[in-house]
TORZA-58741 format. One line per field, with one value per residue (C-alpha): residue in three letters; x, y, z; residue number from 1. Coordinates in Angstrom, 1 decimal. Last residue first. Layout:
N
type <- c(ala  ...)
u <- c(X  ...)
v <- c(Y  ...)
w <- c(Z  ...)
seq <- c(NUM  ...)
//
This chain:
213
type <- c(unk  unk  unk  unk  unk  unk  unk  unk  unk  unk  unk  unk  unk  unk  unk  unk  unk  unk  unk  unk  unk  unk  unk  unk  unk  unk  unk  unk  unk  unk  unk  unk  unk  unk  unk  unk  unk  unk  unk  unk  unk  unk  unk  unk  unk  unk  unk  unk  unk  unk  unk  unk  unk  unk  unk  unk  unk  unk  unk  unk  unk  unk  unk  unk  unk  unk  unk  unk  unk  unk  unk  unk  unk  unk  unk  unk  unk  unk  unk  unk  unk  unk  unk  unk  unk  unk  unk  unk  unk  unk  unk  unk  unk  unk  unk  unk  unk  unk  unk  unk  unk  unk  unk  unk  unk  unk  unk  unk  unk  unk  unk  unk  unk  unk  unk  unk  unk  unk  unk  unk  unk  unk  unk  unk  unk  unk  unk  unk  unk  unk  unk  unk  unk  unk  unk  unk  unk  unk  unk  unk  unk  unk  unk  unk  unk  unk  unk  unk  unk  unk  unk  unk  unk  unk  unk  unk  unk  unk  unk  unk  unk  unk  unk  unk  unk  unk  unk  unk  unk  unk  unk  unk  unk  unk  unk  unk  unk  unk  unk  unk  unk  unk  unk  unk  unk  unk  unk  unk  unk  unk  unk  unk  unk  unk  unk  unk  unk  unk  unk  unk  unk  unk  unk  unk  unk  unk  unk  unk  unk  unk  unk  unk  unk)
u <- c(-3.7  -4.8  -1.6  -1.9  -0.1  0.2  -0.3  0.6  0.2  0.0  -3.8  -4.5  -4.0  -4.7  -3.0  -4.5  -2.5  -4.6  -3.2  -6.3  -9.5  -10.9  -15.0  -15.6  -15.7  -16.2  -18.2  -16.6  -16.2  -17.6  -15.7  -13.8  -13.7  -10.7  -10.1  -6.9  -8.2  -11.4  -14.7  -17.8  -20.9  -24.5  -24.6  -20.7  -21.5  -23.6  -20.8  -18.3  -20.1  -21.0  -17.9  -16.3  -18.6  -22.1  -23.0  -19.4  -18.6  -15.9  -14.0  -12.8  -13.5  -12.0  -12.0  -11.7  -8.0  -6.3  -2.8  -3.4  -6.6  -6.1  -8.0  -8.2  -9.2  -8.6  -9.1  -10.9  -13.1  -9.5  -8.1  -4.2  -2.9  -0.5  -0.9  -3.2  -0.4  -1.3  -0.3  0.7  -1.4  -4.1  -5.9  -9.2  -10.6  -7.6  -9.5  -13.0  -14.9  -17.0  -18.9  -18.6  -20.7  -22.8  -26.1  -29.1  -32.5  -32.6  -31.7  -29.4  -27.1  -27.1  -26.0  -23.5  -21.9  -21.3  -20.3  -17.0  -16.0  -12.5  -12.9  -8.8  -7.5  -5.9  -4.9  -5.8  -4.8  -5.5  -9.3  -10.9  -10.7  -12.8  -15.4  -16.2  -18.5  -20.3  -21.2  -19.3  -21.8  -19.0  -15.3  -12.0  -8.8  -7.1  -9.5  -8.2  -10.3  -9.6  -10.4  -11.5  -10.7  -13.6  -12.7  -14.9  -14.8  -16.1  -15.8  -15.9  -13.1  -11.5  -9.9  -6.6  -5.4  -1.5  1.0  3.9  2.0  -0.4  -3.5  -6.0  -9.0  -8.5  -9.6  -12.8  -15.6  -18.3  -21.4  -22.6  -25.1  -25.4  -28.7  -31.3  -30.0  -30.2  -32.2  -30.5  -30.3  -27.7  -25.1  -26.7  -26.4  -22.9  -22.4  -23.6  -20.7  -21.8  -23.6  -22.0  -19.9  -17.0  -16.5  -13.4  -12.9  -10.3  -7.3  -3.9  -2.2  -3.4  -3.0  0.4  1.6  -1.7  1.0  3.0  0.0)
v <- c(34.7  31.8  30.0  25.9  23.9  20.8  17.3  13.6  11.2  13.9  13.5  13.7  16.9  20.3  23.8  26.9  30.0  33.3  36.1  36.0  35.6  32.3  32.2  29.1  25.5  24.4  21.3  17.8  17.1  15.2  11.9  13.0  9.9  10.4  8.3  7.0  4.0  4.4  4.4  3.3  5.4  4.8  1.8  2.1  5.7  4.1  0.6  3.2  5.3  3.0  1.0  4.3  5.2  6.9  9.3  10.0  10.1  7.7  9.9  11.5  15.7  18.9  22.3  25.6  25.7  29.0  29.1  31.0  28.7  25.7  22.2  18.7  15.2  12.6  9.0  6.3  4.8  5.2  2.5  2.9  5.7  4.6  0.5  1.7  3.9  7.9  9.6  13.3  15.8  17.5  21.1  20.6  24.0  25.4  26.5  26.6  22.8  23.9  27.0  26.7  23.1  23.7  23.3  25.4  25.3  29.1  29.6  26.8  27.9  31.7  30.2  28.3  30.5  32.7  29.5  29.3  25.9  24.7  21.1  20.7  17.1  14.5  11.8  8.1  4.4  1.9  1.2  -0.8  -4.3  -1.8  -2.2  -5.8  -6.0  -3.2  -4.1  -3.1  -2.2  -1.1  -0.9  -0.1  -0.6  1.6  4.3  6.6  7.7  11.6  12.2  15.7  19.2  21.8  25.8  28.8  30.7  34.4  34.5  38.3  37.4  33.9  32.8  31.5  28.8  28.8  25.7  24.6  21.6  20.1  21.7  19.6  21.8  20.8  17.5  18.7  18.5  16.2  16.3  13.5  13.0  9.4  8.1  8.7  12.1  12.8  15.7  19.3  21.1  22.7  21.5  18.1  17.4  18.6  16.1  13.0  14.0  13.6  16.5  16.7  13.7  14.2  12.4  13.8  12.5  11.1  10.1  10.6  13.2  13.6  10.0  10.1  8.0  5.9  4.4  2.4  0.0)
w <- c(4.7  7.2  8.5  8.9  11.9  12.2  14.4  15.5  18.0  20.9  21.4  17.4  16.5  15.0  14.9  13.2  12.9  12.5  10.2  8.0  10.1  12.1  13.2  15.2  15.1  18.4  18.5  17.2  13.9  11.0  9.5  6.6  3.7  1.8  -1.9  -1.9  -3.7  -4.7  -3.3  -5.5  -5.2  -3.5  -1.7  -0.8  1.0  3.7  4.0  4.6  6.9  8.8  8.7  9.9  12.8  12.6  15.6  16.2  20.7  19.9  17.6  21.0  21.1  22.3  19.7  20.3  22.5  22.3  20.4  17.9  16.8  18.7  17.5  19.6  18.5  20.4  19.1  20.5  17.3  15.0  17.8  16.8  14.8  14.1  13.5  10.7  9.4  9.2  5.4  6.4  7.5  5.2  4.8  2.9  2.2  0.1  -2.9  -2.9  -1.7  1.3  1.2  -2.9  -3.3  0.1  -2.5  -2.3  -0.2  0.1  4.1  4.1  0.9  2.2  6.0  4.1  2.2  5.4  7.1  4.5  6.0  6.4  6.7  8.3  7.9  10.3  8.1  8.3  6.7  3.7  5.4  2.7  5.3  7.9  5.8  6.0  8.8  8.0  4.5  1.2  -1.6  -3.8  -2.6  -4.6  -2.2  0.4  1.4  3.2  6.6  7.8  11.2  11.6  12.9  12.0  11.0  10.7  7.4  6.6  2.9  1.3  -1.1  -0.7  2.1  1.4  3.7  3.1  2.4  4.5  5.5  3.1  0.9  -0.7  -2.2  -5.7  -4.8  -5.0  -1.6  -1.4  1.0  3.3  5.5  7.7  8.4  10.8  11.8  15.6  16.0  16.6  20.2  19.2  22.0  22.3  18.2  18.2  21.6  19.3  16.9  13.3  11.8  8.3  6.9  4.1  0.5  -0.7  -4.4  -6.7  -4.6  -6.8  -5.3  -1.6  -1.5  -2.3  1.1  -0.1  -2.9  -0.3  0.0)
seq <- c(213  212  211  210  209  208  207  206  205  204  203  202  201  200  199  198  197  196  195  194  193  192  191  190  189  188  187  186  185  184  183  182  181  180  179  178  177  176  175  174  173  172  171  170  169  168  167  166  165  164  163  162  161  160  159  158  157  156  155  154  153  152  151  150  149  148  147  146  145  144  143  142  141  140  139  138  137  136  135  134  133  132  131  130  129  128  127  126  125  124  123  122  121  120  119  118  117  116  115  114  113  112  111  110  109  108  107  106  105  104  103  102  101  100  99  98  97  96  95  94  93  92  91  90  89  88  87  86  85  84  83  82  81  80  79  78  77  76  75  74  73  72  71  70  69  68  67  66  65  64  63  62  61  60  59  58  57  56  55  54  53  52  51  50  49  48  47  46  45  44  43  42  41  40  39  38  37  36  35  34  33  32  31  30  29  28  27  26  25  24  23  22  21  20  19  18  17  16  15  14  13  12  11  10  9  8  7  6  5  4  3  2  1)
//
């Protein structure tokens, strides 16, 4: 599997999950979805280390640390049980979300194509082994923005897990390899500017640091 180390290169899609951390649905008083949502975002929004977020003209973004799964063989109609066989390995990755795009998109019925996929959305780590990263359904997940903490989550308060959401997206489209599957973020995402420094991480397996310009 040494070609998922380019997975930021040669995966074909980003398919990410909205709304799933049972303590986002507590905190805004939301229902529990009955199935998982989803929303794609380009490849073309893949940034790594040592490159900029650039927020686009009149965008006010808000940032959401995630476990990113990577696909490591081609799946279709995979069931639970299987799915963690078409795990390749993780990433820690950055949804940057333009929430004024958003709120428009919400309020009129329209898509969350441009609020989530512009340029520079999808900030990456490097390739994480399995044997990394360890348990991915007991993971920390923590997010500073200039140094002060916003985010403060485990992967195992998700409302849908990763065979879940594998075998849920599976029905519908084929995964690749290196293809990313994002798995929804913990509360805190908040308003970030140009000139702030986000930093991510798993506990203290592994982390970055992104500037906003």
């Amino acid at each position: 599997m040494s070609n998922l180390v380019d997975f930021v290169k040669t995966g074909k899609k980003i398919v990410a999950a909205a709304i799933n951390y049972k303590a986002v649905i507590k905190q805004r008083n939301l229902l529990r979805p009955e199935k998982p949502i989803f929303f794609l975002k380009p490849t073309t929004s893949y940034i790594t280390e040592g490159q900029a977020i650039k927020v686009p003209e009149n965008f006010q973004l808000v940032q959401e640390a995630e476990l990113g799964v990577i696909i490591g063989k081609t799946c279709k109609n995979v069931p639970e049980s299987d799915a963690m066989s078409y795990v390749g390995g993780y990433c820690l990755a950055l949804d940057m979300t333009a929430s004024s795009e958003l709120k428009v998109a919400r309020e009129k019925g329209g898509p969350w194509c441009i609020g989530k996929g512009f340029d520079t959305s999808c900030p990456v780590s490097r390739f994480i082994t399995l044997e990394e990263l360890g348990d991915p359904h007991n993971v920390e997940i923590w997010c500073k923005v200039n140094g002060e903490l916003r985010q403060s989550g485990n992967t195992n308060d998700l409302i849908f897990n990763i065979p879940q959401l594998i075998s849920f997206i599976t029905k519908y489209m084929t995964l690749e390899v290196n293809d990313l599957v994002l798995t929804g973020t913990p509360p805190g995402n908040l308003p970030v500017s140009k000139g702030d420094t986000i930093e991510a991480g798993f506990g203290d397996i592994i982390n970055f640091r992104f500037n906003i310009e």
